[in-house]
Structure formats: structure tokens, C-alpha cells
C-alpha positions in Angstrom: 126.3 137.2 131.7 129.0 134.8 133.6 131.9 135.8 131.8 130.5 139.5 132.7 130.5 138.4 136.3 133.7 136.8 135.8 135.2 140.1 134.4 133.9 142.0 136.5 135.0 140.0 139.9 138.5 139.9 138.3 138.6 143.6 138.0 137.3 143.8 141.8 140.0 141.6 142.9 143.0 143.0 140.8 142.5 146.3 142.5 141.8 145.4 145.8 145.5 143.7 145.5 146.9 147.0 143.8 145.2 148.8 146.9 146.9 146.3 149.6 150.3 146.7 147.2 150.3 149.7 147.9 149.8 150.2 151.3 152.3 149.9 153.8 154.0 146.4 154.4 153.3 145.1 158.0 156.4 143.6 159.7 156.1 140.2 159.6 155.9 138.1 163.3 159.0 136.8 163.1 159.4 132.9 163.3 159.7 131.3 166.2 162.8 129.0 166.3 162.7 125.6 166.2 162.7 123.5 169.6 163.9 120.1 169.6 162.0 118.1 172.4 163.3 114.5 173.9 160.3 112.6 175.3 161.5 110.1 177.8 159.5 107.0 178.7 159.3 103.7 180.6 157.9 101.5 176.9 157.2 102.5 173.5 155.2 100.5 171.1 156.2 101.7 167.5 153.0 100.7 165.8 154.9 97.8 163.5 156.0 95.6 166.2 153.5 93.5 168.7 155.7 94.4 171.7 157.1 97.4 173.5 160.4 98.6 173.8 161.8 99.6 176.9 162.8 102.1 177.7 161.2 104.4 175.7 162.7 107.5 174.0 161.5 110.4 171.3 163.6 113.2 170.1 161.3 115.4 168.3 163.0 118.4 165.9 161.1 120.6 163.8 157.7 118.7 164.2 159.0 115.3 163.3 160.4 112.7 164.7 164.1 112.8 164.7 165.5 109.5 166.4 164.0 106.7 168.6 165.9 105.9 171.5 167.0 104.3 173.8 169.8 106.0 175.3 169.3 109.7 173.1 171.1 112.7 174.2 169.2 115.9 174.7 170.3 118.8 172.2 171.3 122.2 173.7 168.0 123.9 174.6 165.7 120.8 174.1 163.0 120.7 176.5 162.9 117.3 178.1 159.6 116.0 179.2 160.3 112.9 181.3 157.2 110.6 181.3 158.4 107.9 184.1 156.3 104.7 184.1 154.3 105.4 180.8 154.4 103.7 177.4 154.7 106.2 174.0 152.3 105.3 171.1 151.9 106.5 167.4 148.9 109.6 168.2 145.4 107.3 167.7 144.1 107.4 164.0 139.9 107.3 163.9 138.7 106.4 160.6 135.3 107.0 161.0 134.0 110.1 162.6 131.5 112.9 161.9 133.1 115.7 164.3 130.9 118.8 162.9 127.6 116.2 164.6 127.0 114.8 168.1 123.6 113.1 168.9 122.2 113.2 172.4 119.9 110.9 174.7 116.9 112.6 172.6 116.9 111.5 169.0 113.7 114.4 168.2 116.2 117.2 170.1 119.0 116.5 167.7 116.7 116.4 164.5 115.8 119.5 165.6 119.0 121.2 166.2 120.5 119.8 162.6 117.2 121.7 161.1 117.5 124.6 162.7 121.1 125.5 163.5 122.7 127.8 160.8 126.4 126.6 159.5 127.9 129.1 161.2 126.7 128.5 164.6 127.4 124.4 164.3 131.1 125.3 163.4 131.7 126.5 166.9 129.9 122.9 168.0 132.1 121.2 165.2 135.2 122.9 167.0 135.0 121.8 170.4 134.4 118.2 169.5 137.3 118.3 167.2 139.2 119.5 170.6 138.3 116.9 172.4 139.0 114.5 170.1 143.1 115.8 169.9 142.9 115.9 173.5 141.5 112.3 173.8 144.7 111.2 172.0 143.4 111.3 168.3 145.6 113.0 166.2 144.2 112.3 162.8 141.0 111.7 162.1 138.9 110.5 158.7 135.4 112.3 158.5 132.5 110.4 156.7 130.0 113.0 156.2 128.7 116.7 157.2 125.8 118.9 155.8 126.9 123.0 154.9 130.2 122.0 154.0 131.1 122.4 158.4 133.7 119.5 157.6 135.4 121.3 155.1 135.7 124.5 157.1 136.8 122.8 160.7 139.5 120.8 158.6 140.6 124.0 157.1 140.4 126.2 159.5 142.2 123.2 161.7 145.1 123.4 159.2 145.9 127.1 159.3 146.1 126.7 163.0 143.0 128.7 163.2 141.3 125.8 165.8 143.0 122.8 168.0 141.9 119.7 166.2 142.9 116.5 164.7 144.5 116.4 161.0 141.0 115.4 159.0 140.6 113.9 155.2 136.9 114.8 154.9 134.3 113.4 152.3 131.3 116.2 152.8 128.4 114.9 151.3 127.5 110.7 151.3 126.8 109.9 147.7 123.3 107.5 148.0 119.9 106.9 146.3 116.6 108.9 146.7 114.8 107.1 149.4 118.5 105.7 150.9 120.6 106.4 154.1 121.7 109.8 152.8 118.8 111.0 151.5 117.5 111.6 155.0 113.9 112.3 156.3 110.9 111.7 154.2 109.3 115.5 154.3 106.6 116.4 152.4 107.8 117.6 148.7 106.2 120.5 148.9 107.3 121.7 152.0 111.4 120.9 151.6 113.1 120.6 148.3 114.5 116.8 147.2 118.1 116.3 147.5 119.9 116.1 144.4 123.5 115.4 143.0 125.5 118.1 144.8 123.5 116.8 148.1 125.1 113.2 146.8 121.8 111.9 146.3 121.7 109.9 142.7 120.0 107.9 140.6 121.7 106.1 137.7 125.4 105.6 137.2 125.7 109.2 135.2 124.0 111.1 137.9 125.9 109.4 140.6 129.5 110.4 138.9 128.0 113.9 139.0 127.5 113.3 142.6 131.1 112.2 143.4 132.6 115.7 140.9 130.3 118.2 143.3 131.9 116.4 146.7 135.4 116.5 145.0 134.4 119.8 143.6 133.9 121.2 147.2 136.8 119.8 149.0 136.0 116.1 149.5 139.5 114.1 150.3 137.7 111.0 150.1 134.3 109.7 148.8 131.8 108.2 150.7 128.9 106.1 149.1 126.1 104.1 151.2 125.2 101.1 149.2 122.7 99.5 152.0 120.4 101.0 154.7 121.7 102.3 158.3 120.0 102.4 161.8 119.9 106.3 162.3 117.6 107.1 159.3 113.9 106.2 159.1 112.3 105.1 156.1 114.6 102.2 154.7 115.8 98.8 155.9 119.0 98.8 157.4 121.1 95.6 155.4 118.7 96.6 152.0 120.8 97.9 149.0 120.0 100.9 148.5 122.4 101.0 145.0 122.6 98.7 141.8 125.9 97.4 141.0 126.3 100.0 138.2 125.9 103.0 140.9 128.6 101.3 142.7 130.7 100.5 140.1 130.5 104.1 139.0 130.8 106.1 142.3 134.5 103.8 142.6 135.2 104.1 139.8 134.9 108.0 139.6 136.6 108.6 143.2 139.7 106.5 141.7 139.8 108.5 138.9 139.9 111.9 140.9 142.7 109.8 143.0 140.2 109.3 145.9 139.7 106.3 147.7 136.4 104.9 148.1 134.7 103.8 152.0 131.2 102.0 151.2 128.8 102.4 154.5 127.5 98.9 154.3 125.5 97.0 157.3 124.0 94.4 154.6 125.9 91.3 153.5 124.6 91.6 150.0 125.2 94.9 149.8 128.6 94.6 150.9 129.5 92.0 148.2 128.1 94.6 145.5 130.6 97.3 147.3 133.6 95.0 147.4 132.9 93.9 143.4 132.9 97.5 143.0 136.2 97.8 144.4 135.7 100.0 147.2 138.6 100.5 149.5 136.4 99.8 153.3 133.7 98.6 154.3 132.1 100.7 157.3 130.4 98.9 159.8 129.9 95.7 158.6 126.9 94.5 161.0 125.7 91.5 158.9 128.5 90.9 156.6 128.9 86.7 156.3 131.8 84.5 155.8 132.1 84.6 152.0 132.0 88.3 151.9 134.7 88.7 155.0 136.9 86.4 152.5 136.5 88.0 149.5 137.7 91.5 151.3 140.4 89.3 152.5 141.3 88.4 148.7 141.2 92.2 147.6 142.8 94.0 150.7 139.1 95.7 151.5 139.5 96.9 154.9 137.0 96.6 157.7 136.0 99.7 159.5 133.3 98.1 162.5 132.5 101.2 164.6 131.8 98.5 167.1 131.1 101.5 169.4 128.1 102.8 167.2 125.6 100.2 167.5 126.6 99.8 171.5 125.6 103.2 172.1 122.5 103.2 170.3 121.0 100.3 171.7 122.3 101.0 175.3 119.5 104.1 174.3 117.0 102.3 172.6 114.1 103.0 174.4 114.2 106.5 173.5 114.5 106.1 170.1 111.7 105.8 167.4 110.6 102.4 167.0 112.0 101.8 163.8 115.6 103.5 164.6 115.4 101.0 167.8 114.4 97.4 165.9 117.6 98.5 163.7 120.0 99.2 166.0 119.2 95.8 168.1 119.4 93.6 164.9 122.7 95.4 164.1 124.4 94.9 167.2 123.2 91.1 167.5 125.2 90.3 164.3 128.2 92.8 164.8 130.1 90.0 167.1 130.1 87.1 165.6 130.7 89.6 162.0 134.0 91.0 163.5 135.3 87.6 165.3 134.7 86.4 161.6 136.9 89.1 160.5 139.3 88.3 162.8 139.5 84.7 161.9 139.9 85.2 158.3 142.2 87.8 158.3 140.5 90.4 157.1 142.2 94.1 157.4 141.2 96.0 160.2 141.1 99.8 160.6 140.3 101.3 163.8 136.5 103.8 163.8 134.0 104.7 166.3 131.3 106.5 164.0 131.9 109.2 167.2 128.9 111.9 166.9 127.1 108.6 167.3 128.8 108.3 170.8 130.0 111.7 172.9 133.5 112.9 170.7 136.1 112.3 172.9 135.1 108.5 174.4 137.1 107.2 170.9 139.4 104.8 173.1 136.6 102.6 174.3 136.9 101.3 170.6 139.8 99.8 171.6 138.6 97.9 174.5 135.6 96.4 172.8 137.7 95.4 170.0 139.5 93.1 172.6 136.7 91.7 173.9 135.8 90.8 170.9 139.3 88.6 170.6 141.5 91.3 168.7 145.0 91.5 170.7 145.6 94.4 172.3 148.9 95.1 169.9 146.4 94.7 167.1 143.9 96.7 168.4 146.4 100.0 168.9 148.0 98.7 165.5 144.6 99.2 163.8 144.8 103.0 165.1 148.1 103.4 163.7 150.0 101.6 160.5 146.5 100.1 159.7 144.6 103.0 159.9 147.2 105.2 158.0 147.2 102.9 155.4 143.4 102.9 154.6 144.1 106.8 154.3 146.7 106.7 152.4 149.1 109.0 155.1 151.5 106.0 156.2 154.4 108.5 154.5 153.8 110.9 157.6 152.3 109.5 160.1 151.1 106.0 162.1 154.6 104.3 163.4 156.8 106.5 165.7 159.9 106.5 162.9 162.0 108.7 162.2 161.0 111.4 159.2 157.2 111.2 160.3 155.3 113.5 162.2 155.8 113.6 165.8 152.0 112.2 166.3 152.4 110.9 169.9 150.6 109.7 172.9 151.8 108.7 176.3 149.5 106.6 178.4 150.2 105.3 182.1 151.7 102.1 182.4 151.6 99.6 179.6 148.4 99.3 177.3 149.4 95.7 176.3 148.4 94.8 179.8 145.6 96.8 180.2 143.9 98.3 177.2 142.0 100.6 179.1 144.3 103.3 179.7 144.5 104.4 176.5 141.2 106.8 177.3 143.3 109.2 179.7 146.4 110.1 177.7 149.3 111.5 179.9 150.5 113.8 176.7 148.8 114.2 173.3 151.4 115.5 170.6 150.5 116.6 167.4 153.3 117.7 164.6 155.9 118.5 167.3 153.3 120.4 169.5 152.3 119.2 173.4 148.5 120.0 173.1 147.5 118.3 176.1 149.7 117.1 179.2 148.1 115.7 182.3 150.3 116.9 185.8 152.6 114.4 187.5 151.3 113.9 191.4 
């Protein structure tokens, strides 16, 4: 009966091409030239470097960047966008977002919309938050987990230059155990079908490398596994493992077969060593990670992902939470401190991520602040949204330093972000791959 189907659908297809063959050919639009743009600026920080350079200068040809100034001449017909007293940077990199989500001040609202909303509808949602995460300065963006595929759509349609949005390496489903983090709410059996491989819920190393072949299967660039609890879900402890070191070892195992690297949502310090023996490639979040742990990611490159922003914004909410949801997120962001000025210490590899759907898309930058509260420099900090970032994902060949040969991922902020951190949440100009998509007017 499938290789009917198959047949069948082959023979559909073959002649609706011989039908579009045969019709008329459409003129095709036809290109438009390239522009070369010079962006002209008071600094630039290249990403590599723990200083700026002044001044600051970008020519930009064909999407990429062509030559880093000072001093560049403009080629016939560039358009010249002079920036004055403003400081380029490598376009922000957020390594952990869920853009086709965003939660609200009322947790049962939002449990109600992701019920009830079809795919279709939430695309359009997923779309404007991907929006105003480009024009918030984030030009690439790693996302960590959608239901009905609406991450593999918005990065696609994103792509063809269908939507505005960030570049995106998506890992649709979390692959976790029944009862874990990605299993979700406990409904009755009867009333709502259990999750099952192709969900990326597993039990058993076999059934788990299933799980990670479906995501891959479906468009996953990455894989995402959730060896302890989190604060969002209901039923199970938040720093629990929620897999056995075989799972893990699997799930890693599997994604770096398939040439997919592996980010282990982990709040739990045991769980976390599991996930780094298991040879994961991040750690997300991190809440109650210890000393030994931190070191041992040290000793194998794992990076750090800390979505320091996450557990802020939950508990600055707490008292309209469930009571469980609420004990979690205050435990979490009790240890998250002293965890990341462990991290710090140490050495560990930093990446910057927000967990943004958690928090409003588009408020990404306040990462950065926190971060340097927490003791991180501010050169580190922006560094973590750039080479440090691009290098957990694997893109440092096209983007994350201003160079030339990369993609002319850029943002311009007022006055000098080494000083003052903060202005890095009101970009002056967002560019992504040669193209101004947001550029605030000069009083």
C-alpha cells in the first residue's frame, strides 16, 4: 500500500511539473545590483579584542563584510551611513530562545493559549517575536524547543526572506523522560494521548536514539535533551535527574553522529555531571551547578549557557504562579549567583542566552547587564554574544567578529558599551547579511 502511495504521488507530481513545463515562462524579477555600504563610526569592538577601536569603520559589499577601517574610502555609489558618536558591534548572538512562545503575567492564560491555539495561528505570534528580536539587535539566534514544528517553519520561512527575523538553528522537540521537563502536564491518560518518541519523550537508551532520529528527521539543527527538572513544569523537582547516564550517553551520542551538537537543559548539579560525562556540548541554565562540576566543564570545553534573565523574571512574578512553579523558581534564582561567579572564577566558557519567551522577546540585552553585575566584564559579556556564542553553534566561519569575509551582522549602539553596558538595549542600526533592518533617526 506505501509504495502504491509512493507511485502514485510520483505520478501526481511528475505531471504537475510537465503541466508547469509547459506553460508559459514568467520573466524573472531581475536582480537587484549589489550595493556596497560604508558604515562610519566613533568605536568598534570586533568581538576578539577587549577594547574598541576608534574610529570605527565597515565597508559592507555583497552582504559581507569587506574591509574594517579606519580611514576606508567609499566606492562609487556606496551609500554611506555615518553613525557619529556610536560604537559598531558583531549583531548580538542569543543561544537560548524559544521565539514561536512568550508567557505572560498569568501562567493559567498561557497554558491555555499553547492548548488551544492551532500551528497556524501561533506562527503569526512566532513571527513578530522573531521581529523584535532582529530589531533588538539579535541577529542570530539558537532555539531550544517549539511544539507543531512552528520553529522549523519561522526559521524557514525566515530564510527565504519570507519574514524579518534572526538566522535560527532550531532543535524542535526536547528529547526527556516520561514524567520529566518535556513531557509536560500530567493529564488524565484517557483524556490526552502520552507523549512518545517523535514528541522526544523516551525511556531507555534505544528509545531515546529514536527520539533524537524524529527531531533530526524533522529539521532539528541541534538536539536538545533535559537531563534534570525545570521551574516552568509542574510535576517534578527542579535539580532531579530526570535521565540515567545511559539516556544521556545515548541522546550525545546519537546527535554527534547525525553531526549535531548536544545543549543539556540542566538546573541540578548531579544532573549536570551526568550531562557533562555524557559529553554534551552546554549546559543551559546551570542554577545549582557546584565547583567540581563548573571545573570539569572547564576540563572538557562544556560551555555555560545561564539565562540569568529566566529565573529573574519568573520570581519577580511569583506570586501569580502555582505554588510549585513559585518554590522552584525562588530556589533557582538563590543559587544562580554564586553558580555563575563560580563560573566566572574558574574559567568556565560562557555563551550568552536569555531563555526569552520566558521574559518579553525583544528585552534580550538586559542579559548583558546582569551578567556584569554578576562580575563578568563588560568586553566579556558582549564577547559571549559574539565569538563565544558562534562558537557553541558552530557558525564562527560566518558570523560573530566584524572581519572581513563574514556576514555583515552589525549593531551600532550610542556611545561606548564598555562604559556603560546598558545601551546595548536601544540599537541605533541593526544589520543583518548586508541589510539595514532597523535604524533609529538622528535628532
Amino acid at each position: 500500500m506505501r509504495s502504491k502511495t509512493f507511485l502514485l504521488a510520483a505520478a501526481l507530481l511528475a505531471a504537475a511539473l510537465g503541466a508547469r513545463s509547459a506553460a508559459p515562462a514568467a520573466a524573472a524579477p531581475p536582480a537587484p545590483a549589489p550595493k556596497a555600504v560604508l558604515l562610519k563610526a566613533a568605536h568598534l569592538f570586533d568581538g576578539r579584542a577587549d577594547r574598541l577601536v576608534s574610529p570605527g569603520e565597515l565597508l559592507i559589499e555583497d552582504g559581507k563584510i569587506a574591509r574594517v577601517g579606519p580611514g576606508l574610502a567609499a566606492p562609487a555609489a556606496a551609500q554611506v551611513v555615518d553613525l557619529g558618536n556610536a560604537t559598531l558591534l558583531p549583531g548580538f548572538i542569543d543561544a537560548h530562545t524559544h521565539l514561536s512562545l512568550e508567557s505572560s503575567d498569568n501562567w493559567f492564560h498561557d497554558f491555555y493559549d499553547l492548548l488551544m491555539r492551532m500551528p497556524a495561528e501561533q506562527a503569526h505570534y512566532a513571527a513578530r517575536y522573531a521581529r523584535r528580536t532582529l530589531e533588538a539587535g539579535f541577529t542570530t539566534v539558537r532555539d531550544v524547543g517549539a511544539y507543531q514544528y512552528v520553529d522549523v517553519g519561522l526559521r524557514n520561512a525566515i530564510a527565504a526572506g519570507l519574514v524579518p527575523g534572526p538566522r535560527m538553528l532550531v532543535a524542535v522537540h526536547a528529547v526527556g523522560s516520561t514524567g520529566g521537563h518535556t513531557d509536560g502536564t500530567p493529564f488524565p491518560p484517557d483524556r490526552v494521548r502520552s507523549s512518545g518518541p517523535i514528541d522526544g519523550v523516551c525511556n531507555g537508551p534505544d528509545e531515546c536514539r529514536a527520539a533524537v532520529r524524529y527531531q533530526i528527521k524533522y529539521g532539528a539543527d541541534l538536539i536538545k535533551l533535559m537531563p534534570s527538572g525545570g521551574v516552568l513544569s509542574l510535576a517534578d523537582p527542579v535539580d532531579a535527574p530526570e535521565m540515567s547516564q545511559a539516556e544521556m550517553d545515548a541522546v550525545v551520542e546519537e546527535a554527534h553522529h547525525w553531526g549535531r551538537k548536544a545543549a543539556a537543559h540542566c538546573h541540578g548539579d548531579l544532573a549536570g555531571r551526568m550531562a557533562v560525562e555524557a559529553g554534551v556540548d552546554s549546559i543551559e541554565h546551570g542554577s545549582f551547578l557546584k565547583p567540581a562540576t563548573l571545573a570539569r566543564m572547564k576540563e572538557k570545553g562544556v560551555f555555560l549557557v545561564p539565562t540569568l534573565m529566566a529565573t529573574e523574571w519568573i520570581v519577580g512574578k511569583a506570586d501569580r504562579m502555582p505554588p510549585p512553579i513559585a518554590a522552584k523558581a525562588r530556589a533557582a534564582f538563590a543559587a544562580r549567583s554564586e553558580m555563575f561567579r563560580n563560573a566566572l572564577r574558574l574559567g568556565v566558557k560562557i555563551a550568552f542566552g536569555t531563555d526569552s519567551a520566558v521574559s518579553p522577546h525583544g528585552m534580550n540585552a538586559h542579559e548583558f547587564v546582569l551578567m556584569t553585575q554578576l562580575g563578568m566584564s563588560p568586553a566579556a559579556a558582549l564577547r559571549a554574544a559574539a565569538a563565544g556564542a558562534a562558537e557553541l553553534l558552530g557558525i564562527s566561519g560566518e558570523t560573530g567578529t566584524l572581519e572581513p569575509g563574514k556576514a555583515a551582522d552589525v549593531v551600532a549602539v550610542a556611545g561606548d558599551p564598555l562604559a556603560d553596558i546598558a545601551v546595548t538595549a536601544h540599537p541605533l542600526l541593526v544589520m543583518k547579511a548586508g541589510q539595514i533592518v532597523l535604524q533609529a533617526r538622528r535628532d
